[in-house]
C-alpha positions in Angstrom: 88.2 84.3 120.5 89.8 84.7 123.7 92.9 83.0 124.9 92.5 80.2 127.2 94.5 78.2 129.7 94.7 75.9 131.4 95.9 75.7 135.6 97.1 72.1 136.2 98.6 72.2 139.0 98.1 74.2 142.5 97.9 77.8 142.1 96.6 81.0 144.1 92.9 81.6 143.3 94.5 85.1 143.2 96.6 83.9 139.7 93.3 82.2 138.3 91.5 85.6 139.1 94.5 87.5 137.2 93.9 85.6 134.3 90.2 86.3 133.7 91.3 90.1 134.6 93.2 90.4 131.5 90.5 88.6 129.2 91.5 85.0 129.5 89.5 82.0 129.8 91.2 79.8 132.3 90.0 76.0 133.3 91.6 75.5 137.0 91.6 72.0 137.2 95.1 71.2 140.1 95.0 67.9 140.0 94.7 66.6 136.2 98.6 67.5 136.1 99.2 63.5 137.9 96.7 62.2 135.6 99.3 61.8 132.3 96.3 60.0 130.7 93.4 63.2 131.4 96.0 65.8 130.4 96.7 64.0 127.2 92.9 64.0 126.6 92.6 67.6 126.8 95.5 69.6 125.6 94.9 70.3 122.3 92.3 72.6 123.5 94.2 75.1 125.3 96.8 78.4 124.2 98.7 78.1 127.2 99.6 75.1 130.4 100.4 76.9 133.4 102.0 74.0 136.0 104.0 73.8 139.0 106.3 70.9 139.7 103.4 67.9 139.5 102.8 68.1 135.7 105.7 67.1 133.3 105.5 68.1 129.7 107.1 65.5 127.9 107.3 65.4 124.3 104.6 63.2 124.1 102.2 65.6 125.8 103.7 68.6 123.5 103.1 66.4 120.5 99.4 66.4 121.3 99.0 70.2 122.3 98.0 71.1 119.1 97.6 75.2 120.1 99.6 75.4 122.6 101.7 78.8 122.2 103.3 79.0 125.8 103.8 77.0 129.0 104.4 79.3 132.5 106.3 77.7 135.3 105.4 78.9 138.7 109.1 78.7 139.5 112.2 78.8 138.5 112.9 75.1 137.8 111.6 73.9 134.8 113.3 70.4 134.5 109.9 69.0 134.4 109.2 70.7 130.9 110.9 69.5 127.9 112.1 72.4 126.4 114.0 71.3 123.0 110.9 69.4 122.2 109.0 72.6 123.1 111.0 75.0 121.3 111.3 72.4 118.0 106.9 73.4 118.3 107.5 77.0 118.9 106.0 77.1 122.6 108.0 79.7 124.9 108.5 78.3 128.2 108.2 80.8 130.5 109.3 80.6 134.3 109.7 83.0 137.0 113.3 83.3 138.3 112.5 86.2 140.9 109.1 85.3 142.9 111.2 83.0 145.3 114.5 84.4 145.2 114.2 86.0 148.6 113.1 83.0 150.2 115.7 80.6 148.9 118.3 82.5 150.0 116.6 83.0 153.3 116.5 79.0 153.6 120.0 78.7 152.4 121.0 81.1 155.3 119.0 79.0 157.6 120.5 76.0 156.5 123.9 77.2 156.8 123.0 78.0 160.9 121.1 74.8 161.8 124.7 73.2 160.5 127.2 75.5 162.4 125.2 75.5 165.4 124.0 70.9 165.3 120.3 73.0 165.7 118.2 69.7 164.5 119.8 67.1 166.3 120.2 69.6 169.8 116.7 69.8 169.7 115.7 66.0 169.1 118.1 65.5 171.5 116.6 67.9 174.3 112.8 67.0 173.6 114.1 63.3 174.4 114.6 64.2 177.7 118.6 64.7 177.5 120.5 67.2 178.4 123.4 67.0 176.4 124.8 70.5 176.4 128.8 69.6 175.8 127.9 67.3 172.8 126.5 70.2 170.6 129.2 72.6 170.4 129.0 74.7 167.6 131.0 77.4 165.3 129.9 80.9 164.9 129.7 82.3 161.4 131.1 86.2 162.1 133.9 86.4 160.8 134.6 83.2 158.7 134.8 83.0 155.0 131.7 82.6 153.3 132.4 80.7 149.9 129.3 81.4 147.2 129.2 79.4 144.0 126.8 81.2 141.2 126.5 85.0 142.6 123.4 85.6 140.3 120.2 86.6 141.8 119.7 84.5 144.3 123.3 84.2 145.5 124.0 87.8 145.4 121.0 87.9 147.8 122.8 85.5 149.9 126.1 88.0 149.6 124.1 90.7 151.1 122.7 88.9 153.9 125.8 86.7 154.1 127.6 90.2 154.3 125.3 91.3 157.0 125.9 89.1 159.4 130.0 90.3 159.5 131.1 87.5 156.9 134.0 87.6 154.8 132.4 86.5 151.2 134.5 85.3 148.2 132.7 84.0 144.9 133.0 82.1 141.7 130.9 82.7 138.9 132.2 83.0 135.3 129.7 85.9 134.5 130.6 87.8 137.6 132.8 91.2 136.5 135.3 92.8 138.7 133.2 96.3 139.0 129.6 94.2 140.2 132.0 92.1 142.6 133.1 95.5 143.8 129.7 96.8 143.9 128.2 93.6 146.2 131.1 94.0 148.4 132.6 90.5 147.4 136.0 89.2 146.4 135.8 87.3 143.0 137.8 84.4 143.1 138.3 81.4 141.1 136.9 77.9 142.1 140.3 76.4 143.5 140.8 79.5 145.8 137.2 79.2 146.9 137.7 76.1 148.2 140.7 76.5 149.7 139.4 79.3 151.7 135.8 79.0 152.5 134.8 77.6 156.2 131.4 77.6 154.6 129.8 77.1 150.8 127.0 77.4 149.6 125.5 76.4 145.8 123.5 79.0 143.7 123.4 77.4 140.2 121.6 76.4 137.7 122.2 72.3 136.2 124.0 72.1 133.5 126.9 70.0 131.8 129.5 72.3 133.5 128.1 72.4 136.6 126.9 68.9 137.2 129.6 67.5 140.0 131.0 70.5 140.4 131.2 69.4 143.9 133.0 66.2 143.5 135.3 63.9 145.5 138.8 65.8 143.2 137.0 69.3 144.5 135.8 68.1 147.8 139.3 66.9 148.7 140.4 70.8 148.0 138.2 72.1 150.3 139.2 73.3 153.9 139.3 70.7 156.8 136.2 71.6 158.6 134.1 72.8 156.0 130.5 72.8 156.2 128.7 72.5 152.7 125.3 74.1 151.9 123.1 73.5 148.6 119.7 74.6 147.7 120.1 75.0 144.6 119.8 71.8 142.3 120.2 68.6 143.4 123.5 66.9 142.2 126.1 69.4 141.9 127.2 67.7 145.1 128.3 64.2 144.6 126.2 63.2 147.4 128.6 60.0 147.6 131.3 61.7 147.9 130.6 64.3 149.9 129.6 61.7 152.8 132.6 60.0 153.1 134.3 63.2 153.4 132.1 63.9 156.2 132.8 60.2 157.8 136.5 60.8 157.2 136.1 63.8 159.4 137.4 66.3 156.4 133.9 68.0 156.1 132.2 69.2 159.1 128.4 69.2 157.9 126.0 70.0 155.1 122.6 71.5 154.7 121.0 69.7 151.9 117.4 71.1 150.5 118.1 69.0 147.1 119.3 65.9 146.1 120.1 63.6 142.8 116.8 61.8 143.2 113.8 63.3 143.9 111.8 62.6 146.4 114.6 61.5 148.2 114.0 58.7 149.9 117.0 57.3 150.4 120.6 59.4 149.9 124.2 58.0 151.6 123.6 61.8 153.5 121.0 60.5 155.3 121.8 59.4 158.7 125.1 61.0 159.1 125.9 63.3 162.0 125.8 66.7 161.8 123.7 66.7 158.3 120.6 68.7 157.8 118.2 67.8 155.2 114.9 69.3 154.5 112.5 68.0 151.1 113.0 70.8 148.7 111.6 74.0 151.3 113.5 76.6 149.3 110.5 78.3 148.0 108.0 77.0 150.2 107.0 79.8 152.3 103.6 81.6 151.9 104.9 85.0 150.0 106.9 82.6 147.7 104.2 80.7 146.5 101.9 83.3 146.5 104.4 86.0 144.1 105.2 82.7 141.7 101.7 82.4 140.8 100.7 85.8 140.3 103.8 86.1 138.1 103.6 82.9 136.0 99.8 84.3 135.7 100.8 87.8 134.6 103.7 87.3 131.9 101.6 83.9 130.4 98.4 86.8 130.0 100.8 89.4 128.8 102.0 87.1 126.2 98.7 85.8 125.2 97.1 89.4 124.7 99.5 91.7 124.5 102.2 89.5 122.4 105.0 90.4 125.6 107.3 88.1 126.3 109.0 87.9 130.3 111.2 85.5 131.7 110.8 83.0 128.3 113.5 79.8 128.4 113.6 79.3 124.7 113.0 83.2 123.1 114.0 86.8 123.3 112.1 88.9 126.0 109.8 91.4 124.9 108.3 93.8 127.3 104.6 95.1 127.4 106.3 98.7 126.6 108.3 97.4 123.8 105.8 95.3 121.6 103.9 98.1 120.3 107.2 99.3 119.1 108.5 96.9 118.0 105.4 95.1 115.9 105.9 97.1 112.8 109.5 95.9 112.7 109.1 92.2 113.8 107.3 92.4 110.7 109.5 94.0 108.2 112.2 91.0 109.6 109.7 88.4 108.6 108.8 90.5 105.1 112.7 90.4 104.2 113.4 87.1 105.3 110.2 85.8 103.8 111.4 87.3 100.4 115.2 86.0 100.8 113.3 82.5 101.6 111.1 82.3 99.2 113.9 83.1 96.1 117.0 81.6 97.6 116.6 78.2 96.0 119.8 76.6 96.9 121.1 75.5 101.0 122.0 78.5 102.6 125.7 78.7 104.0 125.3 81.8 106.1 123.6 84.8 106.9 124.0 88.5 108.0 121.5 91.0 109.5 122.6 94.6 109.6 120.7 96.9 111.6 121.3 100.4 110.6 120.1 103.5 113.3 117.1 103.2 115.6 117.2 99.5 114.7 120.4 99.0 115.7 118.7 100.4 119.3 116.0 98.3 119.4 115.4 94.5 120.7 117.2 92.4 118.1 117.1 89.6 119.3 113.6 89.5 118.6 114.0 90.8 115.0 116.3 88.5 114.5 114.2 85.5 115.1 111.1 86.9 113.2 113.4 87.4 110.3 115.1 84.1 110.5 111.2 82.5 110.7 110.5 84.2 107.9 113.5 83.1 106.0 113.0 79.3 106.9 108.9 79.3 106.8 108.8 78.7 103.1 111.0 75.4 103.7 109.2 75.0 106.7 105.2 75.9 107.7 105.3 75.5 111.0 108.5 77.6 111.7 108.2 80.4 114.1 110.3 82.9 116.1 110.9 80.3 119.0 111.6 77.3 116.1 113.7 79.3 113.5 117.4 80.3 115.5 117.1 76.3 116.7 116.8 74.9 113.6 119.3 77.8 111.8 121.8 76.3 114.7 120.9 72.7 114.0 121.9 73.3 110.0 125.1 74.8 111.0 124.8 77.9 109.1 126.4 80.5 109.9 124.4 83.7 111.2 126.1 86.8 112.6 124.7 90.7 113.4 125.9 94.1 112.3 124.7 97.3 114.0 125.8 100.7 113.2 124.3 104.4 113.8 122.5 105.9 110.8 124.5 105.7 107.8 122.1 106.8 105.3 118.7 108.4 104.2 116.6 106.0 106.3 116.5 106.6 110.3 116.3 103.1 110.7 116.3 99.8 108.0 117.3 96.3 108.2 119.4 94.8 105.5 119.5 91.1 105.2 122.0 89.4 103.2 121.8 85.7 102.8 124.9 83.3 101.0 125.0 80.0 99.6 127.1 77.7 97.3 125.8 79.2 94.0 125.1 83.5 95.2 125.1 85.9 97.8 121.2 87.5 97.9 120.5 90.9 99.8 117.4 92.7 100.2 116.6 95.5 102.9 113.4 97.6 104.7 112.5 100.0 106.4 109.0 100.9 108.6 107.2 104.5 107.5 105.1 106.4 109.7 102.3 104.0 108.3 103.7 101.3 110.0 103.8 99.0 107.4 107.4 97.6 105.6 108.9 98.6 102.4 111.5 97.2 100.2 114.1 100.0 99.8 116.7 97.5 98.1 116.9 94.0 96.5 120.5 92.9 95.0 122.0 96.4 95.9 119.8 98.0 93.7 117.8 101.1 95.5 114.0 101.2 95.3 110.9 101.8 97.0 108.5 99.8 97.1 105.7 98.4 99.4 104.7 94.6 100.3 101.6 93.0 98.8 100.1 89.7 99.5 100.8 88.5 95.6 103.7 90.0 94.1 105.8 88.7 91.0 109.6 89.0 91.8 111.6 89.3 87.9 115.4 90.1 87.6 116.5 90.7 84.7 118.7 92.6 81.9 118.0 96.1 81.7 116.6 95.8 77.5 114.0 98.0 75.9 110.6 96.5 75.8 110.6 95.0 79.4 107.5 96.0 80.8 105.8 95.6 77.9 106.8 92.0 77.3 105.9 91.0 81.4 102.2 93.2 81.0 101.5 91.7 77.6 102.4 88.0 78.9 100.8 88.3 82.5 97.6 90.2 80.9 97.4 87.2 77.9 97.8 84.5 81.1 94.1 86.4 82.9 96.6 88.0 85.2 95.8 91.3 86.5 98.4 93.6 87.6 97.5 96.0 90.3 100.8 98.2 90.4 104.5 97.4 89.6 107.8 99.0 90.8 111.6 99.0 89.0 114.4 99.6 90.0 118.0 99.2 88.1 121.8 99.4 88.7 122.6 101.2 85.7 121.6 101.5 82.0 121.9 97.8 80.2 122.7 96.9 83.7 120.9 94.3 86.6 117.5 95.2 86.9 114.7 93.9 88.9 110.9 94.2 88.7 108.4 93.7 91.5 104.8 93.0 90.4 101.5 93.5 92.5 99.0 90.8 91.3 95.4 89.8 92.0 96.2 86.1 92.5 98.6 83.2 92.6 100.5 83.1 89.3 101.2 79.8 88.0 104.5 78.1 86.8 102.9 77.6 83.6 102.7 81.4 83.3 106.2 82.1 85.0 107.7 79.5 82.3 106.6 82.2 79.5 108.1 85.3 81.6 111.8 82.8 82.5 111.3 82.3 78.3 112.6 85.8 77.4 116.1 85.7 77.6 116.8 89.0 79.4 115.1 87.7 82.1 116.9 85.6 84.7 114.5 84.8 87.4 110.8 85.3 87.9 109.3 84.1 91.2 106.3 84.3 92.8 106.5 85.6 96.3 103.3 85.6 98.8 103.2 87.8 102.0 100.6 87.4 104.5 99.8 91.1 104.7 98.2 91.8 107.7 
């Protein structure tokens, strides 16, 4: 059955179109994203909710979206999508960070102009009927200091043009190194000296707990006398309070505001003061914008749906169109191993460590590691997937760290996972053949090879004579057929382990016989979901 989503809000016909290309059903209905009470009703139904800024997914509405893998923001905001509640499900939230890059940094630009040169009010002013030519004296911009807050995409975009029109540019951003500061012609600085030296600034961040305010009165008051303030990136990382009595008390010389604390804004203590600019939230309305958003949102959401890809996802690992045929075989060896460490560990787990050994080590582990970490929590938890499993790993406070190293051994590439708690430390490790399907190469540190059936019988145990003949003779007297069998040992009348290939589900009743032998130590049943 194919796909299908649903377009809540506004959208290019060109995106819907996209959609049905790639062998989507798609239900374009742009207004039921208002109606909280409609788009409750019908949720359930769809695999994906593609939205722009009308519809909010709230946990309510996740709640009820029953098969809902995925939810595409035409955009890059997504504070209208609750995206713990969403990742707690296992939707990716998808958005698109580069459609309207260009033209926020374009209106930024444009902002920062209509401020140094009082364009707004020269123009209400002229189309009154005055003339008041002395009353609008403006600054040029060539040669002053540009001051850039968040040099990521869109601000390095500012840089350049920024750059381009003969400005000096300094920038803070924590991420920024001293070879791409270099490289986009910028001085890295840190926030203090920004504000010291900047005649303008101008925001390019995202919201967050360490940028909220980062604009505040203590910060304003470091600023240059004169400044002029632009910000189109979220609203309040300006205390907009703030920020106008420094421009009553004379110490700021302007702002361009395309965002504020409260949206729509109605009402803000900018509004009204001289020599502010404020437009509703323009920085990505132009026609290319919105048109580039929505074939995006419509491409990586179809990409994901088909093809398994994942672009520009929130809340999991990207995985391009290229790499998911590569890396399929191995998402599913991490789910076999931690499937197998999950379903014998029996005890809380303290902490865990994935080593990826040769090509592996190459590869997209973040994506591994979240397929193995579902795997290891699904038998705890059902509806655990790749999105799910690092949050709720996190949430338990266990410990999980990564190992990668070139080939070490026999195997091109294998994975080994090794999983402690209060009571034992567990390992078990994989590898992919040219078959494409996962093998066991070692459980406990003892070597084998051995492939992964849907009903296997997992039995460690005391290397003793008679073994296999006790575990066929008590499986066979139970009705229990087994279909093939591997060993492996540490050493003579040392650890030894036995994996069993069965016909069915064997019962406690039948695994309390095996446990009764008393070279036997453990005997679980594991279950795969062989594809």
């Amino acid at each position: 059955m194919a796909p299908r989503v649903l377009v809540s809000d506004k959208l290019s016909p060109t995106a819907v179109q996209i959609f049905k290309d790639r062998g989507v059903e798609v239900d374009y209905l742009p207004d039921v994203g208002k109606d909280k009470v409609k788009l409750l009703e019908v949720i359930g139904q769809y695999d994906g909710l593609a939205i722009r800024s009308a519809t909010k997914v709230t946990e309510k509405l996740i709640a009820a979206a029953d098969n809902l893998k995925v939810v595409g923001r035409a955009g890059i905001g997504v504070d209208n999508v609750d995206i713990p509640a969403a990742s707690k499900r296992g939707i990716i939230v998808m958005n698109t960070p580069f459609g309207n890059s260009i033209t926020t940094a374009e209106h930024a630009i444009a902002l920062m102009f209509a401020v140094a040169r009082q364009l707004p009010a020269a123009d209400l002013s002229t189309q009154a009927g005055k003339w008041e030519k002395s009353k609008f004296m403006g600054v040029e911009i060539t040669g002053k200091t540009l001051g850039v807050i968040g040099a990521g995409n869109i601000g390095g975009i500012v840089c350049a043009r920024a750059i381009g029109l003969k400005m000096h540019v300094v920038a803070y951003d924590p991420f920024l190194s001293k070879e791409r500061a270099e490289e986009m012609g910028v001085t890295k600085v840190e926030l203090d000296e920004l504000l010291a030296q900047a005649d303008f600034i101008t925001l390019h961040v995202p919201m967050t707990d360490k940028t909220r305010g980062i604009l505040n009165a203590a910060a304003l008051a470091k600023t240059k006398k004169g400044v002029r303030i632009v910000n189109c990136a979220r609203g309040g990382l300006v205390d907009e309070s703030a920020l106008a009595e420094a421009i009553k008390s004379g110490h700021v010389a302007g702002a361009g505001f395309d965002v504020f604390e409260t949206e729509p804004a109605t009402e803000s203590p900018l509004f009204g003061l001289p020599n502010v600019v404020c437009t509703p939230h323009l920085g990505a309305s132009t026609t290319e914008a919105q048109e580039n958003v929505a074939l995006q949102v419509a491409e990586q959401m179809s990409d994901y749906l088909v093809k398994g890809a994942v672009s520009n996802a929130i809340n999991m690992p990207s995985i391009t169109a290229e790499e998911a045929p590569i890396l399929k075989p191995f998402i599913r060896l991490a789910d076999v191993l931690g499937s197998f460490a999950g379903q014998v560990t029996e005890s809380p787990i303290k902490e865990i460590e994935i080593l990826y050994d040769g090509s592996t080590a190459a590869m997209n582990t973040r994506a591994l590691t979240s397929a193995l970490l579902a795997g290891l929590i699904r038998p705890q938890v059902a509806d655990v997937n790749m999105v799910s499993a690092p949050i709720m790993v996190k949430e338990k406070g266990i410990v999980l760290s990564e190992v990668k190293r070139d080939k070490t051994g026999v195997y091109d590439s294998y994975i080994k996972l090794t999983v402690t708690t209060e009571r034992q430390t567990r390992s078990v490790a994989g590898t992919v053949f040219s078959d494409g399907k996962p093998r066991f190469i070692q459980i406990k540190g003892i070597n084998m090879d051995a492939d992964v059936g849907e009903h296997m019988v997992y039995i460690a145990n005391t290397d003793v004579p008679g073994m296999i003949g006790f575990m066929g003779t008590t499986l066979g007297d139970a009705g229990v057929n087994i279909a093939n069998f591997h060993l492996g040992r540490d050493k003579d009348g040392g650890d030894a382990i036995a994996l069993l290939y069965v016909d069915g589900v064997v019962g406690q009743d039948v695994l309390g016989k095996l446990t009764a032998h008393e070279a036997i130590k453990q005997a679980k049943p594991l279950v795969f979901n062989v594809d």
